[in-house]
C-alpha positions in Angstrom: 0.0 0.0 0.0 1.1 3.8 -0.8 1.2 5.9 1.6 0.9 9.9 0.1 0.3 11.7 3.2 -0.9 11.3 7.2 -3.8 13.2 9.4 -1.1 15.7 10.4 -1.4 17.0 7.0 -5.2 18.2 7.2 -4.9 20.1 10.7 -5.8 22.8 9.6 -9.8 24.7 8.3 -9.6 24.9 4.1 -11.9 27.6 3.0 -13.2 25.3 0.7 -13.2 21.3 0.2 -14.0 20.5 -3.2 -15.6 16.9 -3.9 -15.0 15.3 -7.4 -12.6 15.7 -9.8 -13.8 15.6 -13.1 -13.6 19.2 -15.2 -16.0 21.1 -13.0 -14.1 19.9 -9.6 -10.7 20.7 -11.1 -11.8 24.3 -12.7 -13.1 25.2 -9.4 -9.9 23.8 -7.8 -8.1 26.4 -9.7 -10.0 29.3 -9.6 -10.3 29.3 -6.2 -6.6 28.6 -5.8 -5.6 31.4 -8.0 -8.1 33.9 -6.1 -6.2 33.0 -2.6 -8.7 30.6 -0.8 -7.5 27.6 0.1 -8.8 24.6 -1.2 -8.7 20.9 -0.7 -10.1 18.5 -3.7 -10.6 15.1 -3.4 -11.6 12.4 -6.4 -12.6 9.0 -5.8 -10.9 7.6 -8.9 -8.6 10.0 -11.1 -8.9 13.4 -12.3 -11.1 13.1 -15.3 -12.5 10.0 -14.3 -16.3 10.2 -15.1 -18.0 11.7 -17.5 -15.3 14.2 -18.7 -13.5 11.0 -20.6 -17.3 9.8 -21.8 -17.7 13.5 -24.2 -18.2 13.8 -27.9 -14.5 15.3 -27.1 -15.7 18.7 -28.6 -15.5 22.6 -27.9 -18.4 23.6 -29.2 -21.1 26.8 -29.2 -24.4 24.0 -28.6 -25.6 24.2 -32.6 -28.7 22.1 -31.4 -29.4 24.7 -28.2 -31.2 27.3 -30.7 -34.0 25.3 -31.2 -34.5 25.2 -27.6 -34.0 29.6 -27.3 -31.4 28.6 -25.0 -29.3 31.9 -26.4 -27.6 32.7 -23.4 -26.0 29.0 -23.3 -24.9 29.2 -26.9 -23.3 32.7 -26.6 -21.7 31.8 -23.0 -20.2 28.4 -25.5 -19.3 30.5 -27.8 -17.3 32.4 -26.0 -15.5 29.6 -24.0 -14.9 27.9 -27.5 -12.9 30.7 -27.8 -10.9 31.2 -25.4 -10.1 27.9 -25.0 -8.9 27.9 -28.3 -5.9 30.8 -27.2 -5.5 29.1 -23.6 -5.3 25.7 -24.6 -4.3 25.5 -28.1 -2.1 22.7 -27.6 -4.7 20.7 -26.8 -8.1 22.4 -28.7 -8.3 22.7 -32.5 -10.6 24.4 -34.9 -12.8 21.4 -36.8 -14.6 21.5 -39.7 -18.5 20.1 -39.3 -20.5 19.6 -42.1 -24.3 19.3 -42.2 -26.2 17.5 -45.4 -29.4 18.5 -45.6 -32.3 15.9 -47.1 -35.9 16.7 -48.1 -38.6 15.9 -45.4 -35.6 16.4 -42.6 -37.2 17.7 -39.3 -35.0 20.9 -40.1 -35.6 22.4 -43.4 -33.0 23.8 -45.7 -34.2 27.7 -45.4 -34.5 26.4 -41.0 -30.8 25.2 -41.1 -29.9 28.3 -43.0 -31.4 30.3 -40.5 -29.6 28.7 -37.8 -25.6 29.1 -39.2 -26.5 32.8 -39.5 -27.5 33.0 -35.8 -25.1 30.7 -34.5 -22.3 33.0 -36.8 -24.2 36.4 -35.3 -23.6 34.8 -31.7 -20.1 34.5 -32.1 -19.6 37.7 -33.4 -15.8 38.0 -32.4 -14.7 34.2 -33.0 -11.2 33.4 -34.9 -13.2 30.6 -37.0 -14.2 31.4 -40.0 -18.1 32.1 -41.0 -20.4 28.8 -42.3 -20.5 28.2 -45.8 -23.4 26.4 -47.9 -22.6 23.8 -50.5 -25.0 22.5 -53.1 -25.8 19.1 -53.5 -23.3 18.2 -56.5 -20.4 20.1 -54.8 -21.3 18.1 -51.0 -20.9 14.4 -53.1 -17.6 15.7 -54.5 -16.5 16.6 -51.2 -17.7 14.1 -49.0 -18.7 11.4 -51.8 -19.6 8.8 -49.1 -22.1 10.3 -47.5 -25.7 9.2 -48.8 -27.0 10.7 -51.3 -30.7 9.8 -51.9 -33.0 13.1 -51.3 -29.7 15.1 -50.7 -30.4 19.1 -50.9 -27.3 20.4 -49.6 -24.9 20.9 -47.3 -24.0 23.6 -44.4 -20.3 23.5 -43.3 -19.7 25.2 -40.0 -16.7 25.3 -37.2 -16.4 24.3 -33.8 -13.3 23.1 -31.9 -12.1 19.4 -31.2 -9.9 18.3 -27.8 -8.5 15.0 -28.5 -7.9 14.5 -25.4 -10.4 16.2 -22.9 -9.0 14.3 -20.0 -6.0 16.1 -20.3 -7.7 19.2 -19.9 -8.7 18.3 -16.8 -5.3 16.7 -15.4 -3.9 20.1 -16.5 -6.3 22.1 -14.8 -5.5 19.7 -11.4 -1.7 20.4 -12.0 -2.5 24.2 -12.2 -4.7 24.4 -9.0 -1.6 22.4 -7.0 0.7 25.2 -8.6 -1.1 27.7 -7.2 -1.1 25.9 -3.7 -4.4 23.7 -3.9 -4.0 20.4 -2.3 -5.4 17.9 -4.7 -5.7 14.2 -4.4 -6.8 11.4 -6.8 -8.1 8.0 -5.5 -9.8 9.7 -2.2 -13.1 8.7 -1.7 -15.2 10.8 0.1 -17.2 8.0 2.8 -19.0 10.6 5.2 -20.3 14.2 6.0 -20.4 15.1 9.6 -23.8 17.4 9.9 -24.6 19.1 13.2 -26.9 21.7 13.2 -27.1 22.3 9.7 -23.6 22.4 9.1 -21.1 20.4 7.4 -18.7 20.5 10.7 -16.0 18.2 8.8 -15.9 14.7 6.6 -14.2 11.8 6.4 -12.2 10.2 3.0 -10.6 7.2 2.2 -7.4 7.0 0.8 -7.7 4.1 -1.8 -3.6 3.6 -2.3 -2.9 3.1 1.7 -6.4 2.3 2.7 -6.4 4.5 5.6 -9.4 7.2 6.3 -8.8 10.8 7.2 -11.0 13.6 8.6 -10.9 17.1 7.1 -12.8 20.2 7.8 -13.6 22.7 5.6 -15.3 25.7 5.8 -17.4 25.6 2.7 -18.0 22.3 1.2 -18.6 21.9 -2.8 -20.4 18.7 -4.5 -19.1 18.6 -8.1 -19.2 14.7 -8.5 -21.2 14.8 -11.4 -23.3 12.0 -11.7 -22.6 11.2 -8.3 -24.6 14.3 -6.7 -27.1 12.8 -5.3 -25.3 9.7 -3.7 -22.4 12.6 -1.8 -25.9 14.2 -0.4 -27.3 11.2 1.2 -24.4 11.3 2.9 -25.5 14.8 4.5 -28.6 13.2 5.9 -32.1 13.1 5.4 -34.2 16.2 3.4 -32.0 16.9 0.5 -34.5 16.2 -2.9 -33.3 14.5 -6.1 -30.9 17.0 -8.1 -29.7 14.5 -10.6 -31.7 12.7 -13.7 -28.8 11.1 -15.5 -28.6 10.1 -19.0 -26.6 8.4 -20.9 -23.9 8.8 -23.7 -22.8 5.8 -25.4 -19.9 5.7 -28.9 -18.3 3.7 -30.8 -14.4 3.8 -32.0 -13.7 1.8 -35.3 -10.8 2.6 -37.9 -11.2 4.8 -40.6 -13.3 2.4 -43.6 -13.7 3.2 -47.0 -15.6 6.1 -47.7 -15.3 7.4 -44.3 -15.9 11.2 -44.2 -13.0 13.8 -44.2 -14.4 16.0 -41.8 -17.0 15.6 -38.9 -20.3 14.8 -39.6 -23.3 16.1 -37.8 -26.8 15.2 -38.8 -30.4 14.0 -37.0 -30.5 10.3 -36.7 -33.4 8.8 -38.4 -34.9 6.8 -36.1 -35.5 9.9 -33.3 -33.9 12.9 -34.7 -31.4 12.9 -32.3 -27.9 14.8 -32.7 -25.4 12.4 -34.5 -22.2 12.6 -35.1 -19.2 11.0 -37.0 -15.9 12.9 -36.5 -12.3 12.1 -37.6 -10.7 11.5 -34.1 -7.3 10.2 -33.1 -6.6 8.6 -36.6 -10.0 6.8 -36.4 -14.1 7.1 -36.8 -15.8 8.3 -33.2 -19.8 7.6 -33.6 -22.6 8.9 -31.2 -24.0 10.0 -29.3 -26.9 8.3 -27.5 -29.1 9.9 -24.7 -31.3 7.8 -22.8 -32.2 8.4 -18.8 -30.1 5.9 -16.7 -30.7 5.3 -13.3 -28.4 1.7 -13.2 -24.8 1.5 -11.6 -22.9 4.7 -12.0 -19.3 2.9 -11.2 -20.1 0.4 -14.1 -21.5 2.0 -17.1 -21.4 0.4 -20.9 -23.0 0.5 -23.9 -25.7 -1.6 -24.1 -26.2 -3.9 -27.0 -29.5 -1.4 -28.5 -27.2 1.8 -28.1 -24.6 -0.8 -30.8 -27.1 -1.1 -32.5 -28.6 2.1 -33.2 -25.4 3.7 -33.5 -23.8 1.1 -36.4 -27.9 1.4 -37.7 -27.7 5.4 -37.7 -23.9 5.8 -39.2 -24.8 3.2 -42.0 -27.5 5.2 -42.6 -25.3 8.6 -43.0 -22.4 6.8 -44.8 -23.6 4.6 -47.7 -20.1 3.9 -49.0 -19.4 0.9 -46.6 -21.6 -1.1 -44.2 -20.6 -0.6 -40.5 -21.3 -3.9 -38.5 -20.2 -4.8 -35.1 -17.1 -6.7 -36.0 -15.5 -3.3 -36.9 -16.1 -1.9 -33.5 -12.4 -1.6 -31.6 -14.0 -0.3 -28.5 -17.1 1.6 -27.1 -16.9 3.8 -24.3 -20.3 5.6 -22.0 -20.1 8.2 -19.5 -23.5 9.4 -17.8 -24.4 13.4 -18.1 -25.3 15.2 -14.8 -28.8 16.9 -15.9 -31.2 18.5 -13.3 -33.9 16.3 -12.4 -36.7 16.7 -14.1 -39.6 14.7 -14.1 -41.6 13.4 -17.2 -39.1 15.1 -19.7 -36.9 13.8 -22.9 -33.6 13.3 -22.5 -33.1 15.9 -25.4 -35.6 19.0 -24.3 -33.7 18.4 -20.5 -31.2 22.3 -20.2 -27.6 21.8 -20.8 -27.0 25.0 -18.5 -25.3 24.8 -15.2 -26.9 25.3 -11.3 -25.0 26.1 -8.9 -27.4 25.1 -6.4 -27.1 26.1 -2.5 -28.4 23.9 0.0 -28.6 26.5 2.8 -32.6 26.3 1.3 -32.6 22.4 2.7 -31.2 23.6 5.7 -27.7 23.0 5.3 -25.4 26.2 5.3 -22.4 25.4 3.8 -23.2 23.0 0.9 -23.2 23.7 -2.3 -23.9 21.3 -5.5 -23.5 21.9 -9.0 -25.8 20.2 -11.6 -24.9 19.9 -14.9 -22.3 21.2 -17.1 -20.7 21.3 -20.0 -17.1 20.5 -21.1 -17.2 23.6 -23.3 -18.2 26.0 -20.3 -16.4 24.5 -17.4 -14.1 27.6 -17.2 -17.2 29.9 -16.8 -18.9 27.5 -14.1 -15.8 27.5 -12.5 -15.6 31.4 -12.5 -19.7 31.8 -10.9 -18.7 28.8 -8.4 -15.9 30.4 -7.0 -17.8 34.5 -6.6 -20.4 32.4 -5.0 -18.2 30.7 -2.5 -16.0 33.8 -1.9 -19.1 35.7 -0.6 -19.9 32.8 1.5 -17.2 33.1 3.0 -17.3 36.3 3.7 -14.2 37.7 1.2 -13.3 40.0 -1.1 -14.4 39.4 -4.0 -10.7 39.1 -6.2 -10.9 39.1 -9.9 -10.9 35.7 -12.0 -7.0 35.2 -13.2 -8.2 32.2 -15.7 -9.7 33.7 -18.8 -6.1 35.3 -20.4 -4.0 32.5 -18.1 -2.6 30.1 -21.0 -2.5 26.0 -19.7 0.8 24.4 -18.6 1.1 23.0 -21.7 0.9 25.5 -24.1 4.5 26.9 -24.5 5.6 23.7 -26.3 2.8 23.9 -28.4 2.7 20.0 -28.9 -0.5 18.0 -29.9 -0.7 15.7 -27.2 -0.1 12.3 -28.8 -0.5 8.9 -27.3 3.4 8.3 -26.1 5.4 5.4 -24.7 5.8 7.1 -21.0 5.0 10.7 -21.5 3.4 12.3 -19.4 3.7 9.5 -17.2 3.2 10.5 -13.4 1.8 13.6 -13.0 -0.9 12.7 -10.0 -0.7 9.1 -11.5 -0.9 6.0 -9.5 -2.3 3.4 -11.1 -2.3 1.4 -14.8 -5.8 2.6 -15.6 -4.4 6.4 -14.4 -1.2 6.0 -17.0 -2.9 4.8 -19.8 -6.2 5.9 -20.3 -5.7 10.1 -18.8 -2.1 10.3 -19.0 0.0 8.5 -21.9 -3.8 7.7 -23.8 -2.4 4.5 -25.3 -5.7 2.9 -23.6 -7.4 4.9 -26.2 -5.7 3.2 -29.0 -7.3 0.3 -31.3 -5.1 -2.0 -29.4 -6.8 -0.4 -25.8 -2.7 -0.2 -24.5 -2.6 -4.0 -23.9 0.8 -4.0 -24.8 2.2 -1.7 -22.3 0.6 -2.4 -19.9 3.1 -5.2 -18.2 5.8 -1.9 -18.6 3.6 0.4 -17.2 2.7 -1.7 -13.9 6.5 -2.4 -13.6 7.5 1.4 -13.6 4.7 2.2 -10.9 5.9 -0.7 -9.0 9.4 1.1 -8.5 8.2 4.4 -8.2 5.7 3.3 -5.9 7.5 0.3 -4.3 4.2 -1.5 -5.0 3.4 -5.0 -3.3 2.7 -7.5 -6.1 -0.9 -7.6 -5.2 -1.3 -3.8 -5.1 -0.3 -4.6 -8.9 -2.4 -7.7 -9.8 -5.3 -5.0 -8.6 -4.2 -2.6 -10.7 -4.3 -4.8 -13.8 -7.5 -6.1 -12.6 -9.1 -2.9 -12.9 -7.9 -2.2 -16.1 -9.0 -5.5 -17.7 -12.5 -4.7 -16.2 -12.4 -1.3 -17.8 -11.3 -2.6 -21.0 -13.7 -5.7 -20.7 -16.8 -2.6 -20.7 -15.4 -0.8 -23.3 -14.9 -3.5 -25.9 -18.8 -4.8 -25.7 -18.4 -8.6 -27.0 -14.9 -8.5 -27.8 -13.9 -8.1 -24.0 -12.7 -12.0 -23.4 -10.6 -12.1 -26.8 -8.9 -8.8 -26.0 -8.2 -10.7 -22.3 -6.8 -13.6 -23.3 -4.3 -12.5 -25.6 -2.6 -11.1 -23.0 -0.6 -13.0 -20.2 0.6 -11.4 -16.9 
């Protein structure tokens, strides 16, 4: 067992103790760092974890929001897209999406036409360059495998890929530590001490060394994503339901013949659902799905339906070659955090945040936040933080993150999956290394191959017992058992340890 720190360490009263450490968590972390509180975060797994590793893996201004007159949201996108683009542009790039457009769609060509010159309006002071229409004979020559039956058009637009969104968040983590957050990976939060309303101090679990610590803290923020509602409980009775989860399945398979150029966004035809498929990491990423989920939020997969409808959709869109399950490499699912709300489809439900405050449930120094996006973390991050600095009774010290540039950017390398780089920054485990750190997990051959190197490296770093390691691989061949569907076992057994 690891041992990282003792109870010596936590003596003292953090201004704020942050729980969860997906995008939101680690934003937060560094705000809040950067504005002079200090902050303690904690994550039950690793940094990027949840559903931050289960995204489309775009930057984008929420297209599909208009037809809700969700304005705000799609300007607010917009103008995180943006500078997220400057910030992180080692890790954030400009993408091309292209639109057909077929008679009887549930958007019409003059509605779709209506929507790039909004969306273009709302971002009046992007980089990206302005949508373009195509006609139907100039959309087959560019993306020739795209159906073609009842084709009108086309509408090419931009937006802005992250390869790696995990890495967002693992830099964000690094950042908040630079500017003296304490932040800690594999530290499960197991109780909330409530007396009189009040969150008087809680109790974790380090995973590495097994060994529980209590911390107090003097404002306490739930930012565990899907997880929301299971942290309250822990509060006690008369908290209500914040969370209606749904979920987000894809599929990886390599590039095929005819497989588009550029991203791909179109309405499924079963539902008229978004769907997308995007050039990503030298192969074809298909989704999404979005179905309310209310199963195991530690074990999520695709189910064999979500396949299904996703090979049934993206055969649908690409004519050229017919998808079928033997060409999935992988899937992978992540469940979004969406407010509760009852009797609603999982489409219609608000992509906009809540920073809700559960001083209204009678607790005075809780807060939760519901939902998210990727796109608009930083912005969350920014409200979260004013909101806890007049809590607590501060000043209220300008936001330092939107003209701060990442760690990362003064190489100005793509992040590529590498053989040990970046290897052991907050990493402790295989599934850490290869999946939000090196991303060879992501790869067609799911990082089987290293991962006998990897466990030997964090076995002398770490001075690992031998079973600390075998758990280790364990969990990655569990993780890599969900994510290849059927093809788990064969994937297994190939490889001996």
């Amino acid at each position: 067992m690891l041992t990282r720190f003792s109870q010596s360490d936590f003596n003292k009263e953090f201004d704020v103790i942050i729980i969860g450490g997906g995008i939101n968590g680690c934003g937060i972390a560094r705000d809040a760092a950067l504005r002079g509180l200090s902050v303690l975060l904690l994550e039950k797994e690793d940094f990027g974890y949840g559903c931050t590793s289960a995204s489309t893996r775009l930057i984008h201004g929420g297209l599909r929001y208009l037809e809700y007159f969700e304005f705000s949201l799609v300007r607010e996108s917009l103008r995180e897209r943006e500078l997220l683009l400057k910030n992180a542009s080692h890790l954030v790039k400009p993408i091309e999406l292209c639109i057909p457009i077929y008679k009887n769609d549930k958007r019409s060509f003059l509605e779709i036409k209506a929507g790039m010159l909004l969306y273009d309006f709302l971002s009046f002071d992007k980089t990206l360059p302005y949508h373009k229409i195509m006609s139907r004979d100039e959309f087959i020559k560019y993306e020739p495998g795209v159906n073609s039956d009842n084709l009108v058009g086309a509408a090419i637009y931009y937006d802005a890929q992250v390869t790696y969104p995990e890495r967002i968040c693992v830099e964000n983590a690094i950042m908040a530590n630079q500017a003296s957050a304490i932040v800690i990976n594999h530290a499960e939060v197991i109780s909330l001490k409530n007396e009189l309303g009040k969150i008087t101090n809680l109790t974790f679990l380090d995973k590495l060394s097994d060994k529980q610590f209590t911390v107090k803290g003097k404002q306490i923020i739930n930012v565990s994503g899907p997880w929301v509602d299971k942290l309250c409980s822990l509060a006690g009775h008369g908290i209500k339901r914040k969370i209606g989860g749904t979920k987000g399945s894809h599929i990886i398979v390599n590039k095929f013949p005819g497989a588009p150029n550029h991203a791909i966004y179109s309405s499924a035809k079963s539902d008229n659902r978004p769907f997308f498929i995007i050039p990503w990491n030298d192969l074809i990423l298909i989704g999404t799905t979005d179905i309310h989920y209310d199963g195991d939020l530690d074990s999520v997969n695709a189910s064999n339906s979500e396949v299904d409808y996703l090979i049934n959709e993206a055969n649908n869109l690409i004519t050229s070659y017919k998808l079928g399950k033997k060409d999935i490499l992988y899937t992978y699912s992540g469940i979004r955090p969406l407010p509760y709300i009852s009797n609603t489809k999982p489409g219609a439900i608000t992509r906009k945040h809540i920073i809700f405050d559960h001083k209204d449930e009678g607790i005075s120094n809780l807060i939760s936040v519901i939902g998210g996006k990727l796109t608009t973390y930083r912005n969350l991050s920014e409200q979260a933080t004013d909101r806890l600095l007049k809590k607590l009774g501060k000043k209220n010290v300008k936001c330092k993150t939107k003209d701060l540039p990442f760690i990362g950017i003064s190489n100005q390398e793509t992040i590529q999956p590498s053989n040990q780089k970046p290897l052991l920054e907050f990493a402790y485990t295989v599934s850490d290394v290869l999946l939000r750190r090196n991303f060879l997990g992501l790869n067609p051959d799911l990082g089987m191959p290293s991962v006998e190197k990897v466990a030997h490296d964090l076995k002398e770093k770490y001075c690992y017992s031998d079973d600390d390691i075998k758990k280790q691989i364990d969990e990655y061949e569990k993780t890599v058992s969900l994510r290849t569907h059927e093809m788990g076992e064969a994937i297994q057994r190939e490889v001996s340890f």
